[in-house]
VEXDREN-2710 file (C-alpha; in Angstrom, 1 decimal):
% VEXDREN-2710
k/r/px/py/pz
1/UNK/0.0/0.0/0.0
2/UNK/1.8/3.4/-0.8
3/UNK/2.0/5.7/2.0
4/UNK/-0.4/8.3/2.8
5/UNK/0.3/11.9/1.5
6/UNK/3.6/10.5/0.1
7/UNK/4.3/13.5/-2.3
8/UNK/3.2/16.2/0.8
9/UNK/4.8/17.9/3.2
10/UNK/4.5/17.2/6.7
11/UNK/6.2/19.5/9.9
12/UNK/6.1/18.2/13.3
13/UNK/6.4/20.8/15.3
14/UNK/8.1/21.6/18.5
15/UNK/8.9/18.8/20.0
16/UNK/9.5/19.3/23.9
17/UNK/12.3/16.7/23.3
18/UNK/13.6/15.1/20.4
19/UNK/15.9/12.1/20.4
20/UNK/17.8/11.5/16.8
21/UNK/19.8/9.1/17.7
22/UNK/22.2/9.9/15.5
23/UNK/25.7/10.7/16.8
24/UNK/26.7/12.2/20.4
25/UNK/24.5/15.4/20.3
26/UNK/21.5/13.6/19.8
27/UNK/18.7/15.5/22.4
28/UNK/17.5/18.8/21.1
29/UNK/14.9/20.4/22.7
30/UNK/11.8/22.3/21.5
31/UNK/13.1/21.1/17.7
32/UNK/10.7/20.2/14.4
33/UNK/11.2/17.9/11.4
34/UNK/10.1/18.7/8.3
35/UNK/9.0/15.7/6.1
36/UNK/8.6/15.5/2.3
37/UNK/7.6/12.4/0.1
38/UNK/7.9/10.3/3.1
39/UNK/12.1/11.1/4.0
40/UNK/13.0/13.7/6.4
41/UNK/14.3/16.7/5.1
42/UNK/15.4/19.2/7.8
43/UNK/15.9/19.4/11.5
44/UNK/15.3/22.8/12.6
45/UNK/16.3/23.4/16.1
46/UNK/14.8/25.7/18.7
47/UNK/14.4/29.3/17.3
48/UNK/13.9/28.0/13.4
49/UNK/12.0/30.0/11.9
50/UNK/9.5/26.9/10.5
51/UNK/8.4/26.5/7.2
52/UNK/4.8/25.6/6.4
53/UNK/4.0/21.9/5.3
54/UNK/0.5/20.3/3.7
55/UNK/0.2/18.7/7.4
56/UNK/0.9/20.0/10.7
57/UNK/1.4/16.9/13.9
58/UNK/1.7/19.6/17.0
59/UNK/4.4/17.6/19.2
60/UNK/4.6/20.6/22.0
61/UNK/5.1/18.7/25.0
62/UNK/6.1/15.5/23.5
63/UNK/9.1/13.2/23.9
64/UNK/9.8/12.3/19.7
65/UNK/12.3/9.6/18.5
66/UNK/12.6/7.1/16.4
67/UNK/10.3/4.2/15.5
68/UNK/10.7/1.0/17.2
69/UNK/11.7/-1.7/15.5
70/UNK/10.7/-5.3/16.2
71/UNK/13.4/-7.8/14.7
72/UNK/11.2/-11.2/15.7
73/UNK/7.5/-12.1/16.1
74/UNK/5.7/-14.4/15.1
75/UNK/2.2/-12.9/14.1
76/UNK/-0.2/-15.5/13.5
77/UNK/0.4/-16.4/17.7
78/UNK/-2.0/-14.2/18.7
79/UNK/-4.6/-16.9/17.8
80/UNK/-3.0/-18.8/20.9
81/UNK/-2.4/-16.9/23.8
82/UNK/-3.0/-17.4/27.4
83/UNK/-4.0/-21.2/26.8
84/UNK/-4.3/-22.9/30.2
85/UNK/-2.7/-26.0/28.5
86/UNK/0.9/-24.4/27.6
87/UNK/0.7/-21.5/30.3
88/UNK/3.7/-23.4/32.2
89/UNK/5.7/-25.2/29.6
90/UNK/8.9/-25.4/28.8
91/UNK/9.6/-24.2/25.0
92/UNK/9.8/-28.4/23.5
93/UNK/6.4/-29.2/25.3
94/UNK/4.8/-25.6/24.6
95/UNK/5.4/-26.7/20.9
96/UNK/4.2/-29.9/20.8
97/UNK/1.1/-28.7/22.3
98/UNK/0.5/-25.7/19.8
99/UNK/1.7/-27.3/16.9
100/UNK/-1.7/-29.3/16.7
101/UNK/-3.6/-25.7/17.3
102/UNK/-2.0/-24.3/14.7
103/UNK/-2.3/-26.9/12.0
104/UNK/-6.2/-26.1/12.2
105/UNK/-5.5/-22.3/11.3
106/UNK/-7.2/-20.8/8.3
107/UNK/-6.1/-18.2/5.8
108/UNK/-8.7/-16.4/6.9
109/UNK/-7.6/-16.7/10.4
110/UNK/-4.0/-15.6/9.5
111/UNK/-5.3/-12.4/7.9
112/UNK/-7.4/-11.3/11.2
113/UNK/-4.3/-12.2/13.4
114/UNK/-1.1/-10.5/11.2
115/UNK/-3.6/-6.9/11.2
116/UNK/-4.1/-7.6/15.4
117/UNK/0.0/-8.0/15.6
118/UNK/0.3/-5.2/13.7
119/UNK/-1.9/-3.1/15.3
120/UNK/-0.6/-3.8/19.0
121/UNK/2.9/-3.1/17.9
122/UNK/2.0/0.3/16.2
123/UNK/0.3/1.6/19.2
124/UNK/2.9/0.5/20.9
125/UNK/5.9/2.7/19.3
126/UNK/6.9/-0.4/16.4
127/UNK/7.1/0.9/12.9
128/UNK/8.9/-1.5/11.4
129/UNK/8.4/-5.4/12.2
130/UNK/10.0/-8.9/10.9
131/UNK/7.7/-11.4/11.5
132/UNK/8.7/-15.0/11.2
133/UNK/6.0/-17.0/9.1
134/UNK/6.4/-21.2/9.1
135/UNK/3.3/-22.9/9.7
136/UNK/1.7/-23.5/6.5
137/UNK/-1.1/-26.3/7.2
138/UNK/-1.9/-29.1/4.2
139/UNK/0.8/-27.3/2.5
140/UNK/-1.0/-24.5/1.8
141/UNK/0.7/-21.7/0.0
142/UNK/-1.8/-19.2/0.0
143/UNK/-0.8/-18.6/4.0
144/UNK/1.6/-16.3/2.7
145/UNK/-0.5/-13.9/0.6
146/UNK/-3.4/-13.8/3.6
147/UNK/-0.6/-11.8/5.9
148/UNK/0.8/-9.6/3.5
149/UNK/-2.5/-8.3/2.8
150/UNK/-3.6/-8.7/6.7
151/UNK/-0.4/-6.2/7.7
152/UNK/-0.4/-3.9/4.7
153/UNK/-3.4/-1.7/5.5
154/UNK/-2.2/-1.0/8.7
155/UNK/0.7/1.1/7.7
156/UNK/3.4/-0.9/9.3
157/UNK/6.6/-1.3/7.7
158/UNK/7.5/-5.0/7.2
159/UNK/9.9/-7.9/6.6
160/UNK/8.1/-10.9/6.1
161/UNK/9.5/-14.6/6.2
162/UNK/8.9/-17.3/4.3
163/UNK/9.5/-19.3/7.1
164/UNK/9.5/-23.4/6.9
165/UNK/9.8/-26.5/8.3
166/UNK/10.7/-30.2/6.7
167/UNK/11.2/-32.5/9.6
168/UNK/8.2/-34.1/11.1
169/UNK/7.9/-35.9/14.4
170/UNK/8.3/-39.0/12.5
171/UNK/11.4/-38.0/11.1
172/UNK/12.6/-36.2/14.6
173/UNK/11.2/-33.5/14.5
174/UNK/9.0/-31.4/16.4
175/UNK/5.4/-30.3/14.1
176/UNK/2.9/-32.8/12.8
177/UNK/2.9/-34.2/9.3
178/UNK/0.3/-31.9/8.2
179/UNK/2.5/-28.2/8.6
180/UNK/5.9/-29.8/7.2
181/UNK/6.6/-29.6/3.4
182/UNK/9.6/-30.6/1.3
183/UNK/12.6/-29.0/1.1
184/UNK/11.9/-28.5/-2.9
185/UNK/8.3/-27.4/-2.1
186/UNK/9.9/-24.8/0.4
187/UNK/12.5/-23.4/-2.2
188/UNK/10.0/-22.9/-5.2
189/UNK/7.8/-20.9/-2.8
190/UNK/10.5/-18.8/-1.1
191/UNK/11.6/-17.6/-4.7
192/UNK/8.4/-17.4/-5.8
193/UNK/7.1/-15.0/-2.9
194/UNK/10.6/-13.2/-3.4
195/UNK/10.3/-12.4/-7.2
196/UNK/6.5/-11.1/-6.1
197/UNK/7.0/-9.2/-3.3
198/UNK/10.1/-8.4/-2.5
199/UNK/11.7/-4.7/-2.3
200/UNK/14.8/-3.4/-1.7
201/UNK/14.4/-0.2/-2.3
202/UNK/14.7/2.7/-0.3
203/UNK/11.9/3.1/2.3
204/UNK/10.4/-0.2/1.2
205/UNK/7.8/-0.9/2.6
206/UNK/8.1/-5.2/2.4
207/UNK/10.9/-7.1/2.3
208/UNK/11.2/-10.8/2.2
209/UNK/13.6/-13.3/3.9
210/UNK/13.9/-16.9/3.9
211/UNK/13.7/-18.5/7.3
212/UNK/14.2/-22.4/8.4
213/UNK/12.2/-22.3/11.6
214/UNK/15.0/-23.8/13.4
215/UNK/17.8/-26.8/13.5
216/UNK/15.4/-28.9/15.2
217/UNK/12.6/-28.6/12.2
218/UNK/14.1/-28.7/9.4
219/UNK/17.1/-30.3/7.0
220/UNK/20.2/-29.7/6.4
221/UNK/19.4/-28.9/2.7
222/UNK/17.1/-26.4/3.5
223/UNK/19.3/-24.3/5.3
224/UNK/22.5/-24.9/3.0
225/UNK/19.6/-24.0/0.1
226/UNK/18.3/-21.2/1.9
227/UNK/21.6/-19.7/2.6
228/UNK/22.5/-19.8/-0.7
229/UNK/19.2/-18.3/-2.0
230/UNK/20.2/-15.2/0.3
231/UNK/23.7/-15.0/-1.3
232/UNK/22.7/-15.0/-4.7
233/UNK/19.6/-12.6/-3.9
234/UNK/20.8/-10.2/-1.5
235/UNK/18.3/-11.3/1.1
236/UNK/18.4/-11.1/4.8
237/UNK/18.0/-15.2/6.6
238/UNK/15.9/-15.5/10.0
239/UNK/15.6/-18.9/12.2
240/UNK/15.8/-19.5/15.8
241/UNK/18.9/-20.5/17.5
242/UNK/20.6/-21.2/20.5
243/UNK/17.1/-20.6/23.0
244/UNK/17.3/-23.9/25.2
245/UNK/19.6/-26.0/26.3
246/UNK/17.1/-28.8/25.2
247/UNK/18.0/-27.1/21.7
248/UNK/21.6/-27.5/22.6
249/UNK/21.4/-31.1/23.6
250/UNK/19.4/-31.7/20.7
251/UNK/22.4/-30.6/18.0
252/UNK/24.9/-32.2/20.0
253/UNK/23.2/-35.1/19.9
254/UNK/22.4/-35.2/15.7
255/UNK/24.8/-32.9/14.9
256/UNK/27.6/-34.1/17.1
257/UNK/28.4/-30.4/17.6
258/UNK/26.3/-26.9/19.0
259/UNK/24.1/-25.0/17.4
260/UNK/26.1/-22.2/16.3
261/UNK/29.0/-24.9/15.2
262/UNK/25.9/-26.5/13.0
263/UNK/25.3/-23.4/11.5
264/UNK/28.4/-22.4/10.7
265/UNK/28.7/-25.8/8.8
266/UNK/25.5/-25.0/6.8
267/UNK/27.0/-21.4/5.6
268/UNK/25.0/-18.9/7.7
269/UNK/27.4/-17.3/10.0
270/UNK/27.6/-14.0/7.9
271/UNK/26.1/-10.1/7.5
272/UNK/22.7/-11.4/6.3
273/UNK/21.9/-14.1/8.9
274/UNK/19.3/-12.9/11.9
275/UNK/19.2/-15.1/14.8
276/UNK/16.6/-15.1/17.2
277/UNK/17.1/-15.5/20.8
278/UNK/21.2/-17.1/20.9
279/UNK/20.5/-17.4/24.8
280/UNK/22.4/-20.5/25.3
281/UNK/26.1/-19.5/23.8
282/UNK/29.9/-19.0/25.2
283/UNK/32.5/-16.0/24.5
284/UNK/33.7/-17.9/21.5
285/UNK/30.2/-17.7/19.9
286/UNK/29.6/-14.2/20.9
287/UNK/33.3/-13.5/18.8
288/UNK/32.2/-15.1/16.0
289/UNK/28.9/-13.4/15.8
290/UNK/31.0/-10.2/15.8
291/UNK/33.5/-11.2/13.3
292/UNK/30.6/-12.6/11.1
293/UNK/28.8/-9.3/11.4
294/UNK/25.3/-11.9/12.7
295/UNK/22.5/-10.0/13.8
296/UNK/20.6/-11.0/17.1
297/UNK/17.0/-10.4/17.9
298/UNK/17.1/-10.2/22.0
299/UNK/13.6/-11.5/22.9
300/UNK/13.6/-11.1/26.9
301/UNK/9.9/-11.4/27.7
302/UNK/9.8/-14.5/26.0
303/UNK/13.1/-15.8/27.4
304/UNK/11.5/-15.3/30.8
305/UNK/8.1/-16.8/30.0
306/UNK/9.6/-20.1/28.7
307/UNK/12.3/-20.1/31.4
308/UNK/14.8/-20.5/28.7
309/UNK/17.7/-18.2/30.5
310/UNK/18.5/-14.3/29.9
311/UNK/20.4/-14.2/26.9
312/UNK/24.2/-12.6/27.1
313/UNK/23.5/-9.2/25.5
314/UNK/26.1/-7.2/27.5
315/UNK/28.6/-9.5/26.3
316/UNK/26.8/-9.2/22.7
317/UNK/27.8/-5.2/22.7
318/UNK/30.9/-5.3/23.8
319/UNK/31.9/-7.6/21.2
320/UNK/30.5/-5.5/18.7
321/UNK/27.6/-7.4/17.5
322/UNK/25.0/-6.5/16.5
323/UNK/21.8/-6.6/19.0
324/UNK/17.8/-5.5/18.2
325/UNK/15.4/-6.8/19.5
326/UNK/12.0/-8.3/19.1
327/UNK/8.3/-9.5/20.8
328/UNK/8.9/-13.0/20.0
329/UNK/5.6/-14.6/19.1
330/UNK/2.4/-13.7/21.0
331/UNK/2.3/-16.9/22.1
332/UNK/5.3/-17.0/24.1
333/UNK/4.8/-13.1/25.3
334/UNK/1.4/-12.7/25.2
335/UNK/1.7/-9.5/24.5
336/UNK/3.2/-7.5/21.1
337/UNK/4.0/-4.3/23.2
338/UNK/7.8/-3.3/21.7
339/UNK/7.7/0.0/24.5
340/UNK/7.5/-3.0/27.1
341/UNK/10.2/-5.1/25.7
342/UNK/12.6/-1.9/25.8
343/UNK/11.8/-2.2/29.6
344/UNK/12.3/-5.6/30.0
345/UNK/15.2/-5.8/27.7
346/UNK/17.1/-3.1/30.3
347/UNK/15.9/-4.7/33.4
348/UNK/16.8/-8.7/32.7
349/UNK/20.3/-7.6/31.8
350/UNK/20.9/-5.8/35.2
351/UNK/19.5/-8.8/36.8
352/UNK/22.8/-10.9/35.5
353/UNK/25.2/-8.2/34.9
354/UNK/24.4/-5.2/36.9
355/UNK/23.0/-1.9/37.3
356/UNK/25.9/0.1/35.6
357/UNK/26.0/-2.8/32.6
358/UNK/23.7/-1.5/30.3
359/UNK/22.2/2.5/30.7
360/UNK/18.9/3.9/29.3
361/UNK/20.3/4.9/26.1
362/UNK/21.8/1.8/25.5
363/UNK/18.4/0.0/25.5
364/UNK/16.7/3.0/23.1
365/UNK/19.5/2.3/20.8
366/UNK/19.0/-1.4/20.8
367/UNK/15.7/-1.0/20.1
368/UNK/15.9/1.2/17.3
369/UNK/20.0/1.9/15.1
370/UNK/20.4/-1.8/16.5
371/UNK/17.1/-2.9/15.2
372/UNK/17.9/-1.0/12.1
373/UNK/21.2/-2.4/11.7
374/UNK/20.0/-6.4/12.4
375/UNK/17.7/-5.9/9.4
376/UNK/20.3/-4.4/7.3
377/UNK/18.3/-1.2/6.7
378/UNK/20.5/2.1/6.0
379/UNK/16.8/4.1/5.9
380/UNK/15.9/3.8/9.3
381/UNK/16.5/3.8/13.1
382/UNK/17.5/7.6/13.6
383/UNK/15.8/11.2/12.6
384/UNK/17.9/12.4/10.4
385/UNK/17.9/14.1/7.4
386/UNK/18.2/11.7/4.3
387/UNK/16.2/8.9/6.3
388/UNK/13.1/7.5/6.0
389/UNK/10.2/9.6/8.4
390/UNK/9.5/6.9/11.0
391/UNK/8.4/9.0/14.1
392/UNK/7.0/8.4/17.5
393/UNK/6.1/10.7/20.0
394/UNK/5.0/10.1/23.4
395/UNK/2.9/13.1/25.4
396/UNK/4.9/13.6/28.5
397/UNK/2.2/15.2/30.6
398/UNK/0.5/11.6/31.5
399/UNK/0.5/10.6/34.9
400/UNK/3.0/7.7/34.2
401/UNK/5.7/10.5/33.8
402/UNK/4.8/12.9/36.7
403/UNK/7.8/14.0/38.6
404/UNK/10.1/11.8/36.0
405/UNK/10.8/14.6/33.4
406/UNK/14.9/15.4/34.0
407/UNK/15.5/13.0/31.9
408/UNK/12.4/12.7/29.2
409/UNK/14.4/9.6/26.7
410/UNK/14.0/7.8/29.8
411/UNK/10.5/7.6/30.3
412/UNK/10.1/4.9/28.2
413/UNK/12.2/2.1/29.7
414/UNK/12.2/3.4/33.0
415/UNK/8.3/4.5/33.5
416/UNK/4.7/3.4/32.5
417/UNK/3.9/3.8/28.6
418/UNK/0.6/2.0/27.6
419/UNK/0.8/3.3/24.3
420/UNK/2.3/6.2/22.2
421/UNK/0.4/9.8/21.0
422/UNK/1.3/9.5/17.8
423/UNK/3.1/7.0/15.1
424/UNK/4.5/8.6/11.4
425/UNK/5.9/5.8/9.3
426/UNK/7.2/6.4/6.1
427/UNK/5.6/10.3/6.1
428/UNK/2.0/8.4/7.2
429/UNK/0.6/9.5/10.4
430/UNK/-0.8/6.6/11.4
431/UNK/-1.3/6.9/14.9
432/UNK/-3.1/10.2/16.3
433/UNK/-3.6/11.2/19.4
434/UNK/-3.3/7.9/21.2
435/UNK/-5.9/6.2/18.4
436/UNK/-4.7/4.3/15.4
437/UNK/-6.3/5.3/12.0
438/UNK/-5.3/2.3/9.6
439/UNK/-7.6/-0.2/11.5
440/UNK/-11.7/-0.6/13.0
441/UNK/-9.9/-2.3/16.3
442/UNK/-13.2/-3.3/17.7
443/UNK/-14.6/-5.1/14.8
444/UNK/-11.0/-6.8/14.6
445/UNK/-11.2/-7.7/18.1
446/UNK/-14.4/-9.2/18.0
447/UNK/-14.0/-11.3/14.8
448/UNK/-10.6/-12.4/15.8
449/UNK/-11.8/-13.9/19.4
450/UNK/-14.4/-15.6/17.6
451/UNK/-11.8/-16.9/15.0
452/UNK/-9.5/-17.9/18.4
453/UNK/-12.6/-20.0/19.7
454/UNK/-13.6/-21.7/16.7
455/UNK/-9.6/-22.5/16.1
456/UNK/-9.3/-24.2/19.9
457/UNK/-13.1/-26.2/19.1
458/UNK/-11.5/-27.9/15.8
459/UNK/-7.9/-28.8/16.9
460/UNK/-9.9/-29.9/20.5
461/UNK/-8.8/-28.0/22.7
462/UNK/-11.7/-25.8/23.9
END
């Protein structure tokens, strides 16, 4: 969907505090943006004299930084959450349980849930999301299209997975025969959905990536296949690594080596590779992340509701590697609130490595240049002139914040945020005033609870 107003001008204007991000000198306060064809084109600090602009967003007594961005999630969960049966599983038995859910889903189910995952994350500060699709019941290909066009009227900004998985539980594996499809049946697809969809462009607004749910799902000639896929099309890879130590007994067990040694072997340490969670790995790992350029997705809330262990982020950024972070599926979160996960993210490392390990800003920048920079976007992640207009503002005269205003960048990990005042992504206001615009939340609430019900009464678990 092209952006609202995308040949317009927009101003927002005088900012109580804005955050860029960008560089050392990166609070300004009572500053504007001017926005054109959806890319910032000025900062003007306090005293500019401000031009005029098709649409004025009035952001006096706002906090204003960059969008959030969410680097795993698994959309379609939100079909699943808070089920009494999984509520106090570890991640292996939490699978085997949902996997039998989720090979009832419909298309039509799919749709509903991606535009309820998008819409929690918007109001909740995320403008740009990778979600990581793999269950595709009876083989069904047609999964795919139902969440692009579930996401795209929202207005978020999206990398989309053609996730997959080809080992069944009677080839040792984890899902049931009826979500696994061959590793030739995977590829077709994945090129298929990246000759259609796929934009790399600047400001895209969907990108594509290949994405083996995980060592324990799929072959090796998947992954080898997928890796090379990326190579040969300049594509980012996604899958799951390193959460348990039930995942790490299960590699050394096949693979006669750990999971990051595995994946090494199959050609994915490098630049494009996005791993989600790498809880379970030693120093050596953590270098060879760095020297490989990996991306990590740091999924804390989800780490903590599985009990899987608090990853080793601290060590992550003083390697050099890069860190952003993501929701993790709303299954094994509950929630797709990215403003929480900031919090989270800041608090679980100070649990293991101290108070004076990780500040404020360090968990802003995770969430947003890091995020940016695990994606391998040059477009976003900081207000800037040149970059794409992905804005959030946050009103600062809510109760959450009273008496916490010395420091306004840290309201957001430190205090209460339900949700933010307003969203721009791409030039598109598409939050306002707490309210998003892109979506009629209470129909989509109500038809996607009945869609949740009638999913539990066919798989038989209502």
């Amino acid at each position: 969907m092209a952006p609202e107003a995308e040949n317009k001008s927009l101003l927002v204007r005088n900012a109580a505090c804005l955050l860029t991000l960008d560089g050392p000198d990166d609070l300004l306060p009572n500053a504007s943006i001017l926005i054109s064809g959806g890319t910032i084109e000025r900062i003007l600090p306090e005293g500019s004299e401000l031009p005029t602009a098709d649409r004025i967003v009035d952001a006096e007594g706002h906090l204003v930084l960059p969008g959030l961005v969410n680097c795993h999630h698994h959309f379609y969960q939100t079909l699943t959450r808070n089920l009494p049966g999984m509520a106090n599983a570890k991640l292996f038995d939490w699978l085997l349980y949902l996997y039998d859910i989720w090979a009832e889903m419909t298309p039509e189910d799919l749709f509903d849930a991606s535009a309820v995952a998008a819409a929690e994350l918007l109001l909740s500060g995320c403008t740009t999301a990778l979600d990581h699709f793999y269950v595709f019941p009876h083989g069904e290909n047609s999964y795919f299209d139902a969440e692009v066009e579930g996401v795209r009227p929202t207005g978020l900004r999206f990398h989309l997975t053609r996730g997959s998985m080809s080992l069944s539980r009677k080839d040792g594996g984890l899902p049931p025969d009826s979500v696994v499809q061959t590793d030739r049946e995977i590829l077709d697809h994945t090129r298929e959905v990246v000759a259609r969809y796929h934009d790399d462009s600047f400001g895209s607004m969907l990108r594509i990536v290949p994405a083996p749910c995980s060592p324990f799902s799929v072959t090796e000639g998947i992954l080898r296949e997928s890796a090379a896929l990326a190579r040969e099309k300049n594509l980012t890879l996604h899958t799951h690594l390193a959460e348990t130590e039930d995942e790490e007994k299960f590699c050394q067990e096949k693979f006669g080596m750990r999971p990051v040694d595995y994946m090494e072997k199959v050609g994915w340490l490098s630049e494009n590779a996005i791993f989600a969670h790498s809880v379970w790995v030693n120093q050596d790992e953590i270098h060879r992340y760095a020297r490989h350029r990996c991306g990590i997705a740091h999924c804390p809330t989800s780490n903590m509701r599985l009990g899987s262990g608090i990853a080793p982020i601290v060590p992550m950024l003083r390697a050099g590697v890069k860190v952003g972070l993501g929701v993790d599926g709303s299954a094994s979160n509950d929630s797709s609130h990215m403003i929480q996960e900031v919090r989270q993210a800041l608090l679980l490392q100070r649990v293991r490595y101290g108070a004076d390990a990780i500040s404020v800003r360090d968990a802003l920048r995770i969430a947003t240049k890091g995020g940016a920079e695990v994606l391998l976007r040059d477009d976003i992640g900081v207000i800037a002139p040149g970059y794409a207009a992905d804005i959030i503002g946050v009103d600062l005269k809510r109760l959450g914040y009273a008496g916490a205003l010395a420091d306004p960048p840290g309201v957001l990990p430190l205090c209460h945020t339900d949700r933010v005042s307003f969203s721009i992504i791409n030039g598109r206001v598409v939050v306002e005033k707490g309210e998003l615009l892109t979506v009629d939340l209470p129909t989509l609430i109500e038809r996607h609870n009945g869609n949740a019900a009638a999913l539990l009464r066919r798989a038989g678990k209502a």
